[in-house]
C-alpha positions as CSV (number, residue, x, y, z in Angstrom):
1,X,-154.8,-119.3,61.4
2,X,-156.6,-116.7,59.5
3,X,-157.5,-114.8,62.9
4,X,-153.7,-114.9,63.1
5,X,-152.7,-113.4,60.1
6,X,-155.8,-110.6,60.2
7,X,-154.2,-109.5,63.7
8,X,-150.8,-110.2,61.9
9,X,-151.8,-107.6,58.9
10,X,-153.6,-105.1,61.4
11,X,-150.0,-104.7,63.6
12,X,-148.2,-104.1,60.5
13,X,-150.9,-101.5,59.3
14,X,-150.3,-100.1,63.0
15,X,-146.8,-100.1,62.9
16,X,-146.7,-98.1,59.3
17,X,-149.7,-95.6,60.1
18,X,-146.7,-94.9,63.4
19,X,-144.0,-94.6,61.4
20,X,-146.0,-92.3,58.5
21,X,-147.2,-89.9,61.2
22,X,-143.3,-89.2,62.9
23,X,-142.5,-87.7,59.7
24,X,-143.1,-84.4,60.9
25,X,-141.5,-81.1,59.1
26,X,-139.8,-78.9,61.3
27,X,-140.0,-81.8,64.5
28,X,-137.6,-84.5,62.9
29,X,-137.5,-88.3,63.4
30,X,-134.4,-89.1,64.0
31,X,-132.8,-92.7,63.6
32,X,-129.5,-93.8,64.5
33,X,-129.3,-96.7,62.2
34,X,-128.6,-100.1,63.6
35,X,-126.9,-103.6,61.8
36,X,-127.8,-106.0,63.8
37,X,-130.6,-107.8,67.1
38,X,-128.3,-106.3,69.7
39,X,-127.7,-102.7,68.2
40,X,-131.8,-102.5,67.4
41,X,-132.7,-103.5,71.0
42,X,-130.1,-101.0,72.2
43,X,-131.9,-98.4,70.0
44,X,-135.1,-99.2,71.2
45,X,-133.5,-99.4,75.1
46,X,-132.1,-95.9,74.4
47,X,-136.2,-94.7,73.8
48,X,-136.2,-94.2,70.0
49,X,-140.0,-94.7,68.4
50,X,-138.7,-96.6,65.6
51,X,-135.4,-98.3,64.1
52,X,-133.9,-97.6,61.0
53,X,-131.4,-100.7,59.4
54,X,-128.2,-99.0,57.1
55,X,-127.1,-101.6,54.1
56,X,-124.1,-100.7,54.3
57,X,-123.5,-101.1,57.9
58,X,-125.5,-104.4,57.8
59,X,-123.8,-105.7,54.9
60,X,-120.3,-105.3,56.9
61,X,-122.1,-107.2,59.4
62,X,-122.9,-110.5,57.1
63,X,-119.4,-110.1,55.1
64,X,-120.4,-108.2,52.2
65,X,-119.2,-104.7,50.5
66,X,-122.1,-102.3,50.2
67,X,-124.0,-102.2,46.2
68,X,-126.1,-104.8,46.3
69,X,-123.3,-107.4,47.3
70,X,-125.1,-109.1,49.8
71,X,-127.6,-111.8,48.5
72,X,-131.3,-110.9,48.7
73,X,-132.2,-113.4,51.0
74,X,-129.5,-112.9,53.6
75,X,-130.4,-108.6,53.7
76,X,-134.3,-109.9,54.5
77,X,-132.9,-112.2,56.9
78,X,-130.8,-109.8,58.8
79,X,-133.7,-107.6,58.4
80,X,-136.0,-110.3,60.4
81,X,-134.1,-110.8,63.3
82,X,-133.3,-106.7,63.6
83,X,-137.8,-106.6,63.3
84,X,-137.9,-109.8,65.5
85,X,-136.0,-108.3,68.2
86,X,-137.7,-105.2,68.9
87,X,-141.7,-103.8,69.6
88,X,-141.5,-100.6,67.4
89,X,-141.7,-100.1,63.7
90,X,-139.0,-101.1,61.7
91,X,-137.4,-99.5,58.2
92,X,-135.1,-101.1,56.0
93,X,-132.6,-99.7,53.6
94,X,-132.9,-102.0,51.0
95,X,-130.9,-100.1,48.0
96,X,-132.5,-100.3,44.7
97,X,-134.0,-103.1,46.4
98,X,-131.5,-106.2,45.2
99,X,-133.1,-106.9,41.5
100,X,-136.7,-107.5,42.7
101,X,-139.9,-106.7,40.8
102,X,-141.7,-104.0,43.3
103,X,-144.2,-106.5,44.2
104,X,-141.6,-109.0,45.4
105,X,-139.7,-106.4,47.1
106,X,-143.0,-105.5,48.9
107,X,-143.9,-109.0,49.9
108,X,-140.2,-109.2,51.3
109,X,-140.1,-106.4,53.5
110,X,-143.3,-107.9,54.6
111,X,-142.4,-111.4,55.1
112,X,-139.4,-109.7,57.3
113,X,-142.1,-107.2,59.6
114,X,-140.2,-104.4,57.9
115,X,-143.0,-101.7,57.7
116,X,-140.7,-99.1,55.7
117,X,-138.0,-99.1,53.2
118,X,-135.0,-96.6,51.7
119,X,-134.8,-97.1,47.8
120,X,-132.5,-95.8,45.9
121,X,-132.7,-93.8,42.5
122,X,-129.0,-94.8,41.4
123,X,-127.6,-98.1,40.4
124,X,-125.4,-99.5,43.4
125,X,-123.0,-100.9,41.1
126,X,-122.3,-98.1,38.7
127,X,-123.5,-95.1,40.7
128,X,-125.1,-94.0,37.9
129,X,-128.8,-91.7,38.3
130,X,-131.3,-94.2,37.0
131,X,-133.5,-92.4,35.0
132,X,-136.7,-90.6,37.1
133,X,-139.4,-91.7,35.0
134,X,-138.2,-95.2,35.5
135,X,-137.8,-95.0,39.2
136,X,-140.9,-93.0,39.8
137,X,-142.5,-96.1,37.9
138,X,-141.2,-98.6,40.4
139,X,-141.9,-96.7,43.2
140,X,-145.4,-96.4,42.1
141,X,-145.1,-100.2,42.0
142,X,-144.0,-100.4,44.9
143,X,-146.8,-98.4,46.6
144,X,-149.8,-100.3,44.5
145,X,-148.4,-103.5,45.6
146,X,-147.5,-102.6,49.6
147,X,-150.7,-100.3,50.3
148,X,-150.6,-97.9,53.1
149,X,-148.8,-100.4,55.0
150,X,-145.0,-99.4,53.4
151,X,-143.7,-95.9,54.5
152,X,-141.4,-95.4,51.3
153,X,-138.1,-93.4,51.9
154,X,-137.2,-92.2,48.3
155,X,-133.6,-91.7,48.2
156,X,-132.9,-88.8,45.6
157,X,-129.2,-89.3,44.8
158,X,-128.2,-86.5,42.6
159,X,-125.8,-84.6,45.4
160,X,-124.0,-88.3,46.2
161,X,-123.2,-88.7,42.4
162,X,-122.1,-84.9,41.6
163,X,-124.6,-83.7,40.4
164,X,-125.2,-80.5,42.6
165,X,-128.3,-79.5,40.6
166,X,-131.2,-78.4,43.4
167,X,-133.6,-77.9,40.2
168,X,-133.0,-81.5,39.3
169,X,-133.0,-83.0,42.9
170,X,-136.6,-81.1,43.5
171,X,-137.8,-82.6,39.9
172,X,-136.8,-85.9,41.0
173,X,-138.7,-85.3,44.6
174,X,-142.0,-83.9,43.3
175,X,-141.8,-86.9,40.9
176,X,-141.4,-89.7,43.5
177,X,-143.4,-88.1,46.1
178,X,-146.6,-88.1,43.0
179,X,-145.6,-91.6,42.6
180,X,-146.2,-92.4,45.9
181,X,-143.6,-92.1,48.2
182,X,-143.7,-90.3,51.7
183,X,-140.5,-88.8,52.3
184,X,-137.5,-87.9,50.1
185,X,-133.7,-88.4,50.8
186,X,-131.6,-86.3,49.0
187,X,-128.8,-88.0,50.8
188,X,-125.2,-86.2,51.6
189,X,-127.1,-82.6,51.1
190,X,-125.8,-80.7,54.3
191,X,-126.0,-76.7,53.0
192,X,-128.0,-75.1,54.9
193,X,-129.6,-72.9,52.1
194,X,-130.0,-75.8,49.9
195,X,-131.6,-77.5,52.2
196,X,-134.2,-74.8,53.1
197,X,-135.0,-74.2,49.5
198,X,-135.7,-77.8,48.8
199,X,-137.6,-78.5,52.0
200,X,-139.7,-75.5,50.4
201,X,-139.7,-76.6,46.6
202,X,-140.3,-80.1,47.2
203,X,-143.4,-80.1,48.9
204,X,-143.4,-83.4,51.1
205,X,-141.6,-84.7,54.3
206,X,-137.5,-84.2,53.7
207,X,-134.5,-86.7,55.1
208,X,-131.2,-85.4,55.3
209,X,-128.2,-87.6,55.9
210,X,-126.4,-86.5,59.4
211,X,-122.9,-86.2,59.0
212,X,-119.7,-84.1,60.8
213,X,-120.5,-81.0,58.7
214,X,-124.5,-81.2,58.4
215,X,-126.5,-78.5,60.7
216,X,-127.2,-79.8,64.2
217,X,-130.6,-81.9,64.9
218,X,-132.2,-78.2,66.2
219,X,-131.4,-76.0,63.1
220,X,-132.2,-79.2,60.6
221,X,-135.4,-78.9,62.7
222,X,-135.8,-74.7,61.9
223,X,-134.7,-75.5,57.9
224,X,-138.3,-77.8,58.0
225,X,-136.5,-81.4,58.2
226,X,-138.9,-84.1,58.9
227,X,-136.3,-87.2,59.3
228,X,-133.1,-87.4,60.1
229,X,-130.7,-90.6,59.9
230,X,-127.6,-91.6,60.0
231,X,-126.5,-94.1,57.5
232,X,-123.5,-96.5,58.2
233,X,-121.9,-93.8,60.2
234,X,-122.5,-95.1,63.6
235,X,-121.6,-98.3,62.8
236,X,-118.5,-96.7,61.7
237,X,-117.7,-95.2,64.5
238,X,-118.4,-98.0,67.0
239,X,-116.0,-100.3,64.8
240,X,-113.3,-97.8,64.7
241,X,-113.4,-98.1,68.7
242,X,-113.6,-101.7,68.8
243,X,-110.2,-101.6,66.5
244,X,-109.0,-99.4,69.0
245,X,-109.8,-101.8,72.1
246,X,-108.1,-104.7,69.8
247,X,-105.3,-103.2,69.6
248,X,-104.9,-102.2,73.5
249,X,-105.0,-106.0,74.1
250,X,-102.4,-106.4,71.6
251,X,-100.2,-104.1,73.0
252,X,-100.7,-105.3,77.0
253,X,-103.2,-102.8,77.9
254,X,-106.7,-103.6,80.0
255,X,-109.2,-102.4,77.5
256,X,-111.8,-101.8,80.8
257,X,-109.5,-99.8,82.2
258,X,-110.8,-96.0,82.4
């Protein structure tokens, strides 16, 4: 048993130090985020080093509205089978992380083979900015209780919330990357310029958000990106198409039909 959880522990390690080193500026890992087993494997099948779970887009999945709707236990179950069902590392969104003390929330993500997280600096619920020093705290909890063998994502959420401020968006970076974090998300930023100058002020590996209007994957490479995701918008997307194939059996039409 103990051999088994030392080779256990050294996988994970593995699997992190993997993750850690794609974050390279200016060569971007990108991940297509998936919601459930089959939509993990299929990012796996399509070649991708490493799969990336959305909370929003799993939360559909199990029944829930995004903001923290979905009991605890039922995210880090979802997040299991996604971990579970592939051989690469895995990173889960996990909000503000659902009420848990940073300890807990590293012990679940570990429990679940989840070797990286997204946490958020605003409150799900209100949308509110939490304040930095607070969330730079829990993130440095968060990295004294994981070790080296969490890849934090540090979602910086002053764009999503209004608050088009790049001096206050690089503040909160430089703070959460000092506090331990190894990549920041300054999620729904898509300006070119802004994104240059932050990749610049921020000094540590950037995430942008991919969306209609953001810079393709090669000029997100030239601004210096070193991640690049995708949210719930695939999931999105393949649900609009599904309503679209329900509603060609509705009407009589053969929905394999070219």
């Amino acid at each position: 048993m103990t051999t088994d959880r030392a080779a256990t522990d050294r996988a994970a390690t593995d699997r992190a130090a993997t993750l850690r080193r794609l974050h390279v500026p200016g060569s971007p890992l990108i991940l297509p985020n998936v919601w459930d087993a089959a939509s993990a494997r299929a990012v796996q099948e399509a070649g991708f080093p490493v799969v990336a779970t959305g909370s929003a887009a799993v939360a559909r999945v199990l029944g829930y509205a995004d903001g923290e709707r979905t009991p605890v236990a039922e995210m880090m179950a979802a997040v299991a089978r996604i971990a579970a069902a592939v051989d690469v590392p895995v990173t889960a969104d996990v909000e503000r992380g659902y009420g848990l003390a940073p300890r807990e929330l590293a012990e679940r993500l570990a429990e679940a083979g989840a070797v990286g997280c997204n946490v958020e600096d605003s409150d799900p619920r209100t949308k509110e900015l939490v304040d930095a020093g607070a969330q730079a705290e829990f993130l440095a909890g968060l990295r004294a209780a994981a070790g080296a063998d969490l890849v934090i994502n540090a979602r910086v959420d002053t764009y999503v919330t209004g608050l088009r401020d790049r001096a206050a968006a690089v503040e909160r970076g430089r703070r959460y990357l000092e506090a331990g974090a190894d990549c920041v998300y300054p999620i729904t930023l898509e300006d070119e310029d802004e994104i240059a100058a932050l990749v610049t002020e921020v000094g540590g590996p950037v995430n942008i958000l991919f969306r209609p209007k953001a810079p393709s994957y090669a000029r997100l490479a030239e601004l210096g990106v070193a991640r690049i995701s995708f949210g719930g918008g695939l999931h999105q997307a393949v649900h609009a198409y599904a309503q679209g194939l329900f509603a060609g059996v509705r009407d009589g039409r053969d929905p394999y039909a070219g």
